[in-house]
C-alpha positions in Angstrom: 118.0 104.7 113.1 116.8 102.8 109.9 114.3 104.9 107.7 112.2 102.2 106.2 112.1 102.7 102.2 108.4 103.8 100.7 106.2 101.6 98.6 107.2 102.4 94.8 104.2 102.0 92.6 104.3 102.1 88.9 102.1 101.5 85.7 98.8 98.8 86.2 98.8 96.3 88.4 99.1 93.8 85.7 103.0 94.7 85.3 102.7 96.0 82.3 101.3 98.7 79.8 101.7 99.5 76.2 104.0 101.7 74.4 102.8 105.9 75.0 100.5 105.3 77.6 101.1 107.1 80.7 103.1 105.0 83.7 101.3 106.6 86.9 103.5 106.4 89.7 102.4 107.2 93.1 104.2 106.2 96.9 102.8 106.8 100.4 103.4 109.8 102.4 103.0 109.0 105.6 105.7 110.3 108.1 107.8 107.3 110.3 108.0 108.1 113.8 110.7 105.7 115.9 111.7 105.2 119.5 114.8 105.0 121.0 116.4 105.3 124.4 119.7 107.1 125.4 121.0 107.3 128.7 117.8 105.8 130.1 115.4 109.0 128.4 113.3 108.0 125.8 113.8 109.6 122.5 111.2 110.0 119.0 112.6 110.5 116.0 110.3 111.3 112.9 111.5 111.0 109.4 109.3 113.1 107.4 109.1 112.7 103.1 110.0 116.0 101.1 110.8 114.9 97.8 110.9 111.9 95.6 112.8 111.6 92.4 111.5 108.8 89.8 113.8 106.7 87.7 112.0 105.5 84.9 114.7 103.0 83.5 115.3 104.5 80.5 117.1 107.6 81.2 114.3 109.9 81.6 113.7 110.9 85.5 111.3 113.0 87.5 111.4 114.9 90.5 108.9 116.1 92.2 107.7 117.1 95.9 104.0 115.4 95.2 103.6 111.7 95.7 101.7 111.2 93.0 98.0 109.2 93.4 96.5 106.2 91.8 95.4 106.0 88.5 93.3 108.1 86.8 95.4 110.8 88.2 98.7 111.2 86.0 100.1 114.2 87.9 103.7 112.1 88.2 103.8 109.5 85.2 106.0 108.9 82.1 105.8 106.9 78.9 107.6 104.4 77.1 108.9 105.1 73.8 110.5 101.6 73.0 108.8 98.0 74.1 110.7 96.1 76.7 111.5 95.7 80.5 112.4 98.6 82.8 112.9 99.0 86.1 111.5 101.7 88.0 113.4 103.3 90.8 111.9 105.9 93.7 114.7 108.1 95.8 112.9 109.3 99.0 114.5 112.7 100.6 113.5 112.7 104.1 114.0 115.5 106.7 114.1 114.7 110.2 112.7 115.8 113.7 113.3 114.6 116.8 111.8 115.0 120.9 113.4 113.6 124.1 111.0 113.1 126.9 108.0 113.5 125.1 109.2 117.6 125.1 108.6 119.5 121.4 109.9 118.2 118.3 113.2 119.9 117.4 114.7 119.5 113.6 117.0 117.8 112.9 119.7 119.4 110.3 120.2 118.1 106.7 118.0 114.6 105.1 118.6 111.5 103.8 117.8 110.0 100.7 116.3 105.8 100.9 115.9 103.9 98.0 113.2 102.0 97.6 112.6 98.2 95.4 112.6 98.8 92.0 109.5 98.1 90.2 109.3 96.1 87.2 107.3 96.8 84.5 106.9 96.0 80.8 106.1 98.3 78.0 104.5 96.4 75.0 104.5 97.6 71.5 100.4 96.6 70.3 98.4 96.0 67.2 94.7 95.9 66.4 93.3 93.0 64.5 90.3 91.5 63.7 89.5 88.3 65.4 86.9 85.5 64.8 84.4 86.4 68.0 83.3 82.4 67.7 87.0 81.2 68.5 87.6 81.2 72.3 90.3 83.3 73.8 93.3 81.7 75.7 92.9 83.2 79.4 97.2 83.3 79.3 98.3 86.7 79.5 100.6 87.0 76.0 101.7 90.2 76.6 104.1 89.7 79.1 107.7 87.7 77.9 110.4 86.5 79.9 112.9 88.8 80.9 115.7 88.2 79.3 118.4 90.2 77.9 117.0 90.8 74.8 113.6 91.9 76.3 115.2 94.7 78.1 114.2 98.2 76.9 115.9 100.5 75.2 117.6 104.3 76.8 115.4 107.2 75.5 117.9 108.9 73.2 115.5 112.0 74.0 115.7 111.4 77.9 114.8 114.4 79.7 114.9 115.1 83.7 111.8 117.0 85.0 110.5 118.7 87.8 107.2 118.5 88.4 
């Protein structure tokens, strides 16, 4: 039965965040029940998330058996060292149960890992600078380039795995 992959998300909506600020990521937890029938007696099956291991595109990687919530929390987040594009991976572990007949869920031995999308996100090195307040401000968002191969970020020579 196909486990459908949980919503990633990572950093601010805007797709990108500046260089040492926390990237809070956070997924759903919500258990998937499905039906099947075999041999004419219905069947449930729920897939139920344990874990979830983070890849934060630069080598570092968290796992950790919270989902995470929506910022302001930061109880699962990372930074960026380096400015540039990185992709952000989640690894769901799922455990299963199943029940035939609408009897008592049963479990099911061993898990299954599901990958979600990757989420993209930019890390942008900033500066401070004074401004003329009379001079209107371009409503294009500058802080966001082109991915290209030369925006890509760089591997964290320091990259660490935790557990959190």
């Amino acid at each position: 039965m196909p486990i459908k992959p949980l919503a990633a998300h990572a950093g601010p909506a805007d797709g990108w965040l500046p260089v040492n600020m926390p990237n809070v990521l956070y997924t759903d937890t919500k258990a998937q029940e499905l039906e099947v029938e075999l041999l004419d007696t219905p069947v449930a099956i729920r897939a139920t998330p344990i874990s979830y291991e983070w890849d934060l595109g630069d080598g570092n990687t968290i796992t950790t058996d919270n989902p995470g919530k929506p910022y302001p929390s930061e109880v699962v987040s990372g930074t960026y060292s380096t400015e540039g594009w990185y992709d952000i991976t989640l690894t769901t572990t799922f455990t299963g149960q199943f029940a035939v007949d609408g009897g008592p869920w049963q479990d099911i031995a061993g898990s299954i890992d599901v990958d979600s999308e990757p989420v993209p996100v930019y890390s942008k090195s900033l500066e401070s600078r004074l401004v003329d307040g009379d001079v209107p401000v371009d409503d294009e968002d500058p802080w966001i380039p082109e991915r290209t191969a030369d925006t890509e970020g760089a591997q964290d020579p320091h990259a660490t795995h935790r557990t959190v």
